[in-house]
N, C-alpha and C positions, 0 to 999 in steps of 0.2 A: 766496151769494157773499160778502155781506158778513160774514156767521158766518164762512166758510170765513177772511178774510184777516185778522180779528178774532184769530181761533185759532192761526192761525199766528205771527201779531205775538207774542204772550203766549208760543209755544214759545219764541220766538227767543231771550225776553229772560234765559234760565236758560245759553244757549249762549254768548251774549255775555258773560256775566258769567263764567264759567266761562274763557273766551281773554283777557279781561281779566287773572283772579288768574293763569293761564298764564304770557302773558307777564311780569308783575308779577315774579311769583316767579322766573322765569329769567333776567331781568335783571341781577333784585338776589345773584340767586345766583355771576352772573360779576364785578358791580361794584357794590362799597359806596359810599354817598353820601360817603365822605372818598374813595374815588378816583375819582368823575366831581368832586367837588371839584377836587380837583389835578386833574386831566385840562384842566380849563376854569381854572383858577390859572397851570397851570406846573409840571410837573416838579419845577423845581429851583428850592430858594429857597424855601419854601413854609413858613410858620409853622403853627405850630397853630392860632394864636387866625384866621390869614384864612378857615385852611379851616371853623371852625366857623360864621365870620363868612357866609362864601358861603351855606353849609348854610341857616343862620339864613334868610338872605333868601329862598330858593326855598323853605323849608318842609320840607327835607332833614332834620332836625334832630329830627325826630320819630320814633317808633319806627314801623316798618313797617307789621306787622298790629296789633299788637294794645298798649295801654296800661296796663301794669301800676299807673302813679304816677297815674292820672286815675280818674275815678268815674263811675258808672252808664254813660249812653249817651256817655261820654269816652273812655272805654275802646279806642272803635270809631272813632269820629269823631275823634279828634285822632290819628291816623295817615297816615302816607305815603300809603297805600291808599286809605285814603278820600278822602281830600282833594285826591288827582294823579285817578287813576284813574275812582272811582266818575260824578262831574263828566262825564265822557263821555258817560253815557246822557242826557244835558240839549244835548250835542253843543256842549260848552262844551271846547274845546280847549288854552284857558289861550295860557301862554307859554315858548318853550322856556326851555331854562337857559341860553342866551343873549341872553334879554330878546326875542325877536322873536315877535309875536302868532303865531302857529299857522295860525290860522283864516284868517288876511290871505295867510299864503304858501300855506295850501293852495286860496285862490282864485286865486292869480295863479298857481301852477303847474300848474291844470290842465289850464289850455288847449294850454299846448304839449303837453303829453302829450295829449289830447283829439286833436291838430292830426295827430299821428305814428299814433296807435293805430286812427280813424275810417277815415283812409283804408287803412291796410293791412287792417282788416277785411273793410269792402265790396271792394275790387279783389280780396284774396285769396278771398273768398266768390264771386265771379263766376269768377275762373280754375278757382278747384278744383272749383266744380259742373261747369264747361266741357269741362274736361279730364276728370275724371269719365262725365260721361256720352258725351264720345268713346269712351271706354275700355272702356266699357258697350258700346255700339253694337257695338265690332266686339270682341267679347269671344268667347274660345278661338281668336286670333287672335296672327300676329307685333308686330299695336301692340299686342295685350292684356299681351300679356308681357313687351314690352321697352318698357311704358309704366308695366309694375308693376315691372321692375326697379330704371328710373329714380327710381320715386319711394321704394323703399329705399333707393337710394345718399344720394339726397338727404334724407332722413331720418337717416341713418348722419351724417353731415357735421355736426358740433359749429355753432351758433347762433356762436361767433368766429369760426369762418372765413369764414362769410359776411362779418363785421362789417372783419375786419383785410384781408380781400382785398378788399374794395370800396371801402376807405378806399383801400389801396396802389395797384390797378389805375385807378378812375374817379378820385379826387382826386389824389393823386403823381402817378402815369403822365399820364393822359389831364386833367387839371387840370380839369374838367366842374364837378365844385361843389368848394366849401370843404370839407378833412376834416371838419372840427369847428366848432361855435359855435352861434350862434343869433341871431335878430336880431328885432326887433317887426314888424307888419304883413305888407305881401307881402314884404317884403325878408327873411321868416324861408323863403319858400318856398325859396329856393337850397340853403337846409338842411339842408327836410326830404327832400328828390327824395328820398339816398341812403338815409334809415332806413329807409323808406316802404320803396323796392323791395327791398332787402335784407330788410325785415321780411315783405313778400310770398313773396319767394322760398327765404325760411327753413322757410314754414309750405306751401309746395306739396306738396310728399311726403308729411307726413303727412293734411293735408288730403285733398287727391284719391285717398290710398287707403281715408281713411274713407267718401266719399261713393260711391265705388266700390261697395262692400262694401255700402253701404244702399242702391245701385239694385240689383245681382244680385240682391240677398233679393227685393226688390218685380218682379224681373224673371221668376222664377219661381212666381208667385203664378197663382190661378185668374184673375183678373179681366183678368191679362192676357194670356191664351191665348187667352180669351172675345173681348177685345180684337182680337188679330191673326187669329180667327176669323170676327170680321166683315169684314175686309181691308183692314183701319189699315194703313200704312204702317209701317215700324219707327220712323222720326220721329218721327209723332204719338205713338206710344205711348210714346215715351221721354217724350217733353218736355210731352204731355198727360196722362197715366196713371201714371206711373213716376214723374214728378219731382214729381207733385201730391202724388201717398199716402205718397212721402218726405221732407213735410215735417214733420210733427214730430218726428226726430230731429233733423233740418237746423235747427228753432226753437229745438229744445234747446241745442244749442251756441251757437245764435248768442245767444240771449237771458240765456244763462248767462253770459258774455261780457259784454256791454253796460254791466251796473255797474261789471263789475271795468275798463274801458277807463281809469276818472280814475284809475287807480293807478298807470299808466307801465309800460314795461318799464325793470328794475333797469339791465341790461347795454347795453342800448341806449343809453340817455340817459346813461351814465356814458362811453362811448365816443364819441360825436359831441358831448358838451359841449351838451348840452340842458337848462334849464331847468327840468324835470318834477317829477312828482311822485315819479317811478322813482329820480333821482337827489337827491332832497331827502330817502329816506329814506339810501338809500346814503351819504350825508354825514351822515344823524345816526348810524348805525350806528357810523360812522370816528370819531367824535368824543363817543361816549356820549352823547349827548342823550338822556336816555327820555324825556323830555317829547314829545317826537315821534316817536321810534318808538312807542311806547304810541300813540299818537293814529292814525299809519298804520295799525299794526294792529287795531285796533279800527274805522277808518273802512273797511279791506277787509271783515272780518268782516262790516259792515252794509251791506256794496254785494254780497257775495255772498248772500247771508241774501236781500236783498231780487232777486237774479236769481233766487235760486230762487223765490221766490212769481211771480215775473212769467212767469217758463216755466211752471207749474200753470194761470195763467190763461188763458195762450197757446193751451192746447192747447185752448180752448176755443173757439177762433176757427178754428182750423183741423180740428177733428175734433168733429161735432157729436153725437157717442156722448157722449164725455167732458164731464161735469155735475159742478159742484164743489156742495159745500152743506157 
């Protein structure tokens, strides 16, 4: 096991580097350091000597990849590249090019994004198993199929309109919570009701037709005709046989998830005025900041990286065939 997580660590670190020079290069492809200069100067008005001046102070000023005017290992090192970016596998996040530590706001905005993502997970994982295996039960059936309609329509149905109808209907209309905002302690709960359910009710359709589709597979299996041969109930066999052998696809998703939850959803938190990490990138986006888009992306890349090792391990708790080494 430890060889096995050893091994994996060491692939990762050729992947990581690799979405580093990525974004690096795509970046700088759209916006050169004299125009995140003036972006964070000012448009208008702008001398040469500030925007070199800026440059100067964040280390903008240096040539990208590579140092033609420096010697030996200068060459390499006294680059944007190295000097912004490399810094990350140390998990040393600097400070944006608005002077603000990095590493400070991405612990203070994880929680709200933690506080929206936690709960729509687990409540949406318990509806879509639920409704799932309803669906199961009385399958080649009129709720089989106007239960698999429903959840294409609802799949069909674009992530805004949940967002802008339930803003207009339950806050406009029905005045229930604040559109927008966020607030510290329990006083953020008023908040979060609407992300929360909106974010539940966004992800039911496609949810419960995947969990659907992994109970029929396990529903037509030998183990479980053997099962209803001995004169199980339909019940038990769902929810002791069916739902048990269906969990490692069900761990997969869920566990593959789990890291990526501190990253926020983008549209969510930009729409209800959320605090998060989802909308902390969306604002550096808006405003050129690489300093932290590089840093988001790079901290996804090692919270994905690290769900998938931790779903490898999982299956080992649940399926005692599967032996890592």
């Amino acid at each position: 096991m430890t060889a096995y997580i050893l091994r994996r660590i060491i692939y990762a670190m050729p992947i990581l580097l690799g979405v580093n020079i990525l974004t690096f290069v795509l970046f700088f492809v759209v916006n050169s350091p004299d125009d995140m200069a003036r972006m964070n100067l000012g448009m208008k008005r702008v001398t040469p000597a500030a925007v070199e001046n800026w440059k100067h102070e964040r280390g903008y000023d240096l040539p990208l990849l590579f140092n033609e005017s420096a010697t030996g290992t200068g060459r390499i090192t006294e680059t944007i590249f190295f000097q912004k970016s490399l810094k990350l596998f140390r998990f040393d996040f600097g400070s944006s090019d608005s002077g603000r530590d990095i590493g400070y706001d991405i612990s203070q905005r994880m929680w709200p994004s933690l506080a929206i993502a936690v709960p729509v997970l687990l409540v949406g994982l318990l509806l879509n198993i639920t409704f799932a295996l309803l669906i199961a039960f009385f399958r080649a059936t009129y709720i089989d199929f106007w239960g698999v309609v429903l959840c294409v329509i609802l799949m069909s149905i674009s992530g805004l309109f949940y967002i802008i109808g339930g803003q207009y209907l339950v806050s406009k209309l029905l005045h229930l919570v604040p559109i927008s905002g966020y607030d510290t302690g329990l006083g953020s709960v008023k908040f979060l009701i609407l992300p929360v359910i909106i974010g539940v009710i966004g992800g039911i359709g496609a949810g419960t037709r995947w969990y659907r589709t992994l109970f029929l597979e396990e529903i037509n299996k030998d183990y479980v005709r053997t099962a209803r041969a001995k004169g199980l109930s339909e019940t038990v066999v769902l929810f002791r046989h069916v739902l048990k052998n269906a969990m490692i696809p069900i761990l997969t998703g869920v566990v593959v998830v789990l890291p990526l939850l501190f990253m926020g959803s983008l549209i969510t938190e930009s729409f209800f005025g959320i605090p998060g990490l989802g909308s902390y990138t969306i604002d550096a986006i808006n405003s050129q900041d690489f300093a932290i888009v590089r840093s988001m992306v790079f901290l996804g890349s090692v919270l994905y990286i690290l769900g998938l090792l931790l779903t490898d391990i999982s299956y080992t708790l649940v399926d005692p065939r599967v032996r890592l080494s």
